[in-house]
C-alpha positions as CSV (number, residue, x, y, z in Angstrom):
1,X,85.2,76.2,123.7
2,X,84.8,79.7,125.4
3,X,83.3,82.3,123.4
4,X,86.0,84.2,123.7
5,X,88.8,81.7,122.8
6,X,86.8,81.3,119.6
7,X,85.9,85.0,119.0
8,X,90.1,85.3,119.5
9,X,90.8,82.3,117.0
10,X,88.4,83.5,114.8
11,X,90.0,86.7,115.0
12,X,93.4,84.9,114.0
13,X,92.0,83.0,111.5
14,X,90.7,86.2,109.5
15,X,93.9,88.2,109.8
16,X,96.2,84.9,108.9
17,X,93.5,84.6,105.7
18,X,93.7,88.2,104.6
19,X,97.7,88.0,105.1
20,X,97.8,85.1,102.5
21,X,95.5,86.8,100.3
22,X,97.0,89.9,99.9
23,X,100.1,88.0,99.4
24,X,98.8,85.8,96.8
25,X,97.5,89.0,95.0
26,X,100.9,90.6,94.9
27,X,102.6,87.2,93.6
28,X,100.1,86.7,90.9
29,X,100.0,89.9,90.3
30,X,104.3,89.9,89.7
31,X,103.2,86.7,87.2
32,X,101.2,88.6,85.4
33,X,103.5,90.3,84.1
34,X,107.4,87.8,84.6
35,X,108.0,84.9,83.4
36,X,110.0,82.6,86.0
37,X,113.1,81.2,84.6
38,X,111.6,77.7,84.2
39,X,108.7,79.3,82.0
40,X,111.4,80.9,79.8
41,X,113.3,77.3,79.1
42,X,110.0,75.9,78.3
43,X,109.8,77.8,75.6
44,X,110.5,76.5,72.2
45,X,109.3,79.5,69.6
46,X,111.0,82.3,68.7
47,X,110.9,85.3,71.3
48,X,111.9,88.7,72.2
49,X,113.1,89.2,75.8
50,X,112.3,92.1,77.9
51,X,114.9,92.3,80.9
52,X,113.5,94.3,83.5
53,X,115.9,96.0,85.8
54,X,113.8,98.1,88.4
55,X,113.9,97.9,91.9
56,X,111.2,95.1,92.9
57,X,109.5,97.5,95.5
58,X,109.2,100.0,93.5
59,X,107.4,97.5,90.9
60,X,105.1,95.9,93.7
61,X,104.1,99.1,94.6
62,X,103.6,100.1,91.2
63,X,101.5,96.8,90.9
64,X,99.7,97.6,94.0
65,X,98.3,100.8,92.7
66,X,97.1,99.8,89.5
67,X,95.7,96.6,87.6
68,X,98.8,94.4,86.2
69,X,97.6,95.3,82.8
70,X,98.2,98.6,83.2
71,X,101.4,98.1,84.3
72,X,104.2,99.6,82.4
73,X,106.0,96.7,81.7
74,X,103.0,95.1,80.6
75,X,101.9,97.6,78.3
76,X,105.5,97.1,76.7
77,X,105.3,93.6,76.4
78,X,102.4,94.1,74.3
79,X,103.9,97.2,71.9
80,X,106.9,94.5,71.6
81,X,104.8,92.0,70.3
82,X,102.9,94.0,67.7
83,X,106.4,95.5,66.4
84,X,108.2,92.7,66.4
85,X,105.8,90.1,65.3
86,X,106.9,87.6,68.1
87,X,106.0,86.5,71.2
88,X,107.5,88.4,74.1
89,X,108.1,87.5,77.6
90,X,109.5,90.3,80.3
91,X,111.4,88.3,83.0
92,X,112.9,90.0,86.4
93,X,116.8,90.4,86.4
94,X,116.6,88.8,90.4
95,X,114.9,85.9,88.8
96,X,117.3,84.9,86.4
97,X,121.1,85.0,85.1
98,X,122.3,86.1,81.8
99,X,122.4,82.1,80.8
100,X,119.1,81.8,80.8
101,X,119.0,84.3,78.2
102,X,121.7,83.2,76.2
103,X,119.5,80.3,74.1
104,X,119.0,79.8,70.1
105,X,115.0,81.1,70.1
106,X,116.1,84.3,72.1
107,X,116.0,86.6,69.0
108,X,116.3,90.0,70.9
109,X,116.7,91.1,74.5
110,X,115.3,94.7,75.3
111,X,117.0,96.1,79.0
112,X,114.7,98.6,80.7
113,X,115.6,101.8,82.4
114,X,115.3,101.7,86.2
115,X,114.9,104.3,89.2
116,X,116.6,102.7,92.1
117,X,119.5,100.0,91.5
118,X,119.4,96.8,93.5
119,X,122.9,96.1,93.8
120,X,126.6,96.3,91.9
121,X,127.2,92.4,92.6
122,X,123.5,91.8,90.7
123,X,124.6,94.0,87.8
124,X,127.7,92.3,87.5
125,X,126.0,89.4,87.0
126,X,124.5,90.1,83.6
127,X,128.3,91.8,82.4
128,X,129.5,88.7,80.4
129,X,125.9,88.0,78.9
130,X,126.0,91.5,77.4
131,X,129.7,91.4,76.2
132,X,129.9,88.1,74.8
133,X,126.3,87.2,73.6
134,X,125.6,87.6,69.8
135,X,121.9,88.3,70.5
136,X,120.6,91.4,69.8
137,X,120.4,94.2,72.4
138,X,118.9,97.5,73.2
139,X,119.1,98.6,76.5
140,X,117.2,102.0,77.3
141,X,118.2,104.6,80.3
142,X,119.4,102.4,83.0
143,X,119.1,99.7,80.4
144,X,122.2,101.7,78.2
145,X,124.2,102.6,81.6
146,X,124.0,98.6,82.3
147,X,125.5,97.9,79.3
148,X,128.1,100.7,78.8
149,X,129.1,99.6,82.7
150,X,129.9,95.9,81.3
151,X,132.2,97.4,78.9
152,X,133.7,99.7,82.0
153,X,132.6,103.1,81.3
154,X,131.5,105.1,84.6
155,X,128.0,106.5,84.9
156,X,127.7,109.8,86.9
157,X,125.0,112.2,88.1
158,X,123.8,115.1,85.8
159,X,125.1,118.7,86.4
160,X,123.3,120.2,90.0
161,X,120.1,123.1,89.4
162,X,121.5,126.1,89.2
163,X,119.5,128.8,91.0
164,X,116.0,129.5,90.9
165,X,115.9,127.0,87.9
166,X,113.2,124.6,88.7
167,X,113.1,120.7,89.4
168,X,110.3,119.1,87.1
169,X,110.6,116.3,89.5
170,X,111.7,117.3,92.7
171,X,111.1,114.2,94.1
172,X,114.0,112.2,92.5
173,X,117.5,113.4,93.9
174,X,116.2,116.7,94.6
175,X,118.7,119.4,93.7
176,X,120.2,117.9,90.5
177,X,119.3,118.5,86.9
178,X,117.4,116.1,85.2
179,X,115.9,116.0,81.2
180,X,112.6,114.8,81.9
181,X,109.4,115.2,79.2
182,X,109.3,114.8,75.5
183,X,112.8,116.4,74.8
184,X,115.1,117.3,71.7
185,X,118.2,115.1,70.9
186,X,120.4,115.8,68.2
187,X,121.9,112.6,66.2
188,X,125.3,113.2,65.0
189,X,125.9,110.6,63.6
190,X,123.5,108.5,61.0
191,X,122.6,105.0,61.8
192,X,119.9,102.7,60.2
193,X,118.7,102.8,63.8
194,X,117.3,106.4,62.7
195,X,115.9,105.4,59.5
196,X,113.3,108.0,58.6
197,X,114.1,110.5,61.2
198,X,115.3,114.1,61.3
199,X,118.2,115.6,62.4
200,X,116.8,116.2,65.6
201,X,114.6,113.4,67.1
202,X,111.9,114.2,69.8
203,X,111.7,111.6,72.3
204,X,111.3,110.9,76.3
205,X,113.4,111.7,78.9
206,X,113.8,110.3,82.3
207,X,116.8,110.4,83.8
208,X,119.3,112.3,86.6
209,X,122.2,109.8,85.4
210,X,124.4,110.0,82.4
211,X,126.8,107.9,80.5
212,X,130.4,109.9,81.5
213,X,131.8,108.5,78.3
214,X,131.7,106.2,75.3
215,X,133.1,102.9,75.5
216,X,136.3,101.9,73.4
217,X,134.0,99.1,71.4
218,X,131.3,101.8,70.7
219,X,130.3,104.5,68.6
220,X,128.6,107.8,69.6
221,X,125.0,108.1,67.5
222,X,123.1,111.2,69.4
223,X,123.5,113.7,71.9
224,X,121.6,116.6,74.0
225,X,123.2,119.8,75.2
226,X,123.0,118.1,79.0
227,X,123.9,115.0,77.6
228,X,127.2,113.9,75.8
229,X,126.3,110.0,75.2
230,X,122.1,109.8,74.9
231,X,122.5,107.1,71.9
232,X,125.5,104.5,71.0
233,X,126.1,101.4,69.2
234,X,128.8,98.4,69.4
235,X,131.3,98.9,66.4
236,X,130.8,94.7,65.3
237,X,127.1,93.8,66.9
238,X,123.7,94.8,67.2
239,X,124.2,95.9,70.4
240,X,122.5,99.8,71.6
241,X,121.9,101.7,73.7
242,X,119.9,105.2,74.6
243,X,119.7,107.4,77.2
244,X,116.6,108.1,76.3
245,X,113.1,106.0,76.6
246,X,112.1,105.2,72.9
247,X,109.4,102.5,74.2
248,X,107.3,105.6,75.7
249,X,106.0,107.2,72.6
250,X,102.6,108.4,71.6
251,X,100.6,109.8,68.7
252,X,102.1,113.5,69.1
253,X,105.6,112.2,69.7
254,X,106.1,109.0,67.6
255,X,110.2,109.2,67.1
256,X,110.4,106.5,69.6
257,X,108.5,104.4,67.8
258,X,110.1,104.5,64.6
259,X,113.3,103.6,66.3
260,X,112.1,100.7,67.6
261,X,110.7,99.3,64.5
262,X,114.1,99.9,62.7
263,X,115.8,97.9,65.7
264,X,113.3,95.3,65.1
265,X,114.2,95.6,61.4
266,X,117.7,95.4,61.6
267,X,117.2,92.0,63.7
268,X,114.6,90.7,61.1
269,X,111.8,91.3,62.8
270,X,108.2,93.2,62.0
271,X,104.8,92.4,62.3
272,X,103.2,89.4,60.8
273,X,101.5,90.6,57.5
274,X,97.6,90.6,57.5
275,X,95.8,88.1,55.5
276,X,94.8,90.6,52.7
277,X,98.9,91.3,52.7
């Protein structure tokens, strides 16, 4: 063979390697962290669920830039496991259907918040799993507006800057308000999902879009001066929702926290005790 030929198929070879290695990096890295639907029906032991709703590209880049175990979702799968003393498993919403969800060992499903929607059609798709399930929910940010949508309330943007105020992210939908940071919400009205708390919570913000109103089945639990519906609860089920992000919580602002563990608590869930317990 020519040397060239084989310096060119050489050449070929390389890139056609590195293509399937970079792609086989990105697909293990996505298992890392989701479970495909078949690994989900395998299951057998109790579980928590975390539904992710995010945009895939904005979760492979997020992969790309970072190891898979300091990916968000990741991180919450582990903080899910420690409060709830089961095994959890985070699964994509373009990789399965509300069925799949819907099973006897499934004793809670957590809906995350999102930046970017993939479609109405795929939404729609999870409606009659959160209206007619009598598993447990949460669903946080775009997690709640998923779940006040199945019940047909509207979601809408957040009031536009006024001027000179400024953007604390000016990237995402420039020129419109947004609560964003450690913020204070006001509960008006008392739920064992704030057992423990204040009057006024402290907890993470992330958001542009708002809940325009309370659904018919729900009641309204807390609220911010930007924001009318930052926390609700079904009237018959375990079924909430906040605005809000109580799975990002830290040392200095542990609110979160707490009302994660009384979710957990009013499933029937907590950490295993220790052996000296």
């Amino acid at each position: 063979m020519p040397r060239l030929l084989q310096a060119i198929c050489a050449s070929v070879l390389f890139c056609v390697l590195s293509a399937g290695a970079a792609l086989a990096a990105e697909v293990d890295a996505w298992r890392t962290v989701f479970a495909t639907p078949q690994e989900l029906a395998a299951i057998d032991e109790p579980i928590v669920c975390v539904l992710t709703i995010q945009h895939p590209e904005i979760i492979r880049k997020q992969l790309a830039d970072k190891p898979a175990a300091e990916y968000s979702g990741a991180k919450l799968r582990e903080r899910v496991q420690q409060q709830s003393g089961l095994r959890c498993v985070v699964v994509h919403f373009t990789e399965v259907r509300g069925e799949d969800l819907d099973r006897s060992n499934v004793k809670a499903i957590l809906i995350t918040g999102r930046s970017k929607t993939v479609s109405r059609d795929l939404d729609a798709q999870f409606h009659p799993l959160i209206r007619n399930t009598q598993i447990p929910m949460f669903g946080f940010c775009g997690g709640m507006q998923l779940i006040g949508q199945a019940y047909s309330a509207k979601v809408g943007p957040l009031r536009k800057l006024r001027e000179g105020e400024k953007d604390p992210n000016p990237g995402y939908h420039p020129g419109q308000f947004k609560e964003w940071g450690f913020l204070p919400v006001q509960i008006v009205q008392r739920d064992p999902l704030f057992e423990g708390l204040p009057e006024e919570i402290v907890v993470r913000q992330a958001h542009a879009f708002q809940m325009l109103q309370v659904p018919d089945e729900f009641e309204l639990l807390a609220s911010s001066p930007e924001c009318k519906v930052e926390a609700f609860k079904h009237r018959q089920r375990l079924l909430y929702g906040t605005q809000f992000h109580p799975e990002v919580n830290d040392d200095e602002h542990p609110h979160g926290r707490v009302i994660l563990e009384n979710f957990f608590r009013l499933v029937g869930l907590g950490p295993k005790p220790s052996a000296g317990d």
